[in-house]
RODO-2510 file (C-alpha; in nm, 4 decimals, decimal comma):
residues 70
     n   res          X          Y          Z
     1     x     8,2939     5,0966     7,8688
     2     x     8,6288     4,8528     7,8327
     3     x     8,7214     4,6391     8,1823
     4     x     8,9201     4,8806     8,4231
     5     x     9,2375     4,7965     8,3683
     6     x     9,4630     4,7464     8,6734
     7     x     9,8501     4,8345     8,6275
     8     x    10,0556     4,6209     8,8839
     9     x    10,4136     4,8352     8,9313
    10     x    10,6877     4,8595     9,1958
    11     x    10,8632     5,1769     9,2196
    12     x    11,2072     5,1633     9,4072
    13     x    11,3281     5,4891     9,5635
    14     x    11,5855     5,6069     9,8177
    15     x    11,2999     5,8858     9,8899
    16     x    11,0967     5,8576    10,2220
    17     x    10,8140     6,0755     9,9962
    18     x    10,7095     5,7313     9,8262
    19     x    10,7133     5,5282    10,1215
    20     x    10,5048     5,7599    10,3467
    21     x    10,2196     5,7871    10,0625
    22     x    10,1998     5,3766    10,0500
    23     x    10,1636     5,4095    10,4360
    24     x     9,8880     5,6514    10,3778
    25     x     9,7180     5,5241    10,0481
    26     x     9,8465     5,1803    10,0266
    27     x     9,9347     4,9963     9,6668
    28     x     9,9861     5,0184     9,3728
    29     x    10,2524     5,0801     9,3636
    30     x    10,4438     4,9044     9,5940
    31     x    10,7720     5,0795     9,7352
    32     x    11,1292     4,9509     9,7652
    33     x    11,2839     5,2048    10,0262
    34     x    11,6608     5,2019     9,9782
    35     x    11,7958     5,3473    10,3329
    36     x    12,1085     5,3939    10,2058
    37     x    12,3509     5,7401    10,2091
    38     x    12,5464     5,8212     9,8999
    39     x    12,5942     5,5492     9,6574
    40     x    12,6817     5,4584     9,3067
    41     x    12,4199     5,2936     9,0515
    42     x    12,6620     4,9660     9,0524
    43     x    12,6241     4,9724     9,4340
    44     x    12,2493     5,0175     9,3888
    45     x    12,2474     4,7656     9,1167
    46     x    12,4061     4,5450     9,3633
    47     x    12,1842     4,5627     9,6230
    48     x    11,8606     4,5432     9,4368
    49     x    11,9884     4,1876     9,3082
    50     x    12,0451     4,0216     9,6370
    51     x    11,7366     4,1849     9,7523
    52     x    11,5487     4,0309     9,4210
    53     x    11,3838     3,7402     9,5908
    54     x    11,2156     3,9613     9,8869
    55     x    11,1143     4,2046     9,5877
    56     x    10,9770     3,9365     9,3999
    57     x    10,7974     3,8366     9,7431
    58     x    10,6647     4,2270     9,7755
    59     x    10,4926     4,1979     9,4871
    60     x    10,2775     3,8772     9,5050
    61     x    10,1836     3,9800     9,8526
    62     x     9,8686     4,1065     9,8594
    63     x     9,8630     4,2589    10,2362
    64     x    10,2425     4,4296    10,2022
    65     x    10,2821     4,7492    10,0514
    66     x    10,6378     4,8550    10,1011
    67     x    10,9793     4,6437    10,1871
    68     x    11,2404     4,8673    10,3575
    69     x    11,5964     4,8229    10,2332
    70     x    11,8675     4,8758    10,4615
***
């Protein structure tokens, strides 16, 4: 048998579904929460790029699971 292979993802959602299963099984993958209401993909594109450097922080933490976007 090959070396288990570990796959290292962050899945962004505006779905409280993914963040209450990395509460209850942890990572991978981590979660980006967006808490926002109704929005367009330029507004989400917006947000996830001044948000980029605490993503980027999410994912070499070893201890966080989830970073909550309000």
């Amino acid at each position: 048998m090959g070396r288990r292979q570990e796959t290292h993802f962050t899945l962004v959602s505006k779905d409280s579904d993914f963040h209450e299963l990395s509460l209850l099984y942890g990572s991978p993958p981590k979660v980006v929460w967006i808490r926002r209401g109704n929005c367009t993909t330029k507004q989400i594109e917006f947000i996830l790029r001044n948000k980029l450097e605490d993503i980027r922080a999410l994912a070499v933490n070893s201890e966080s699971t989830y970073l909550v976007i309000l």
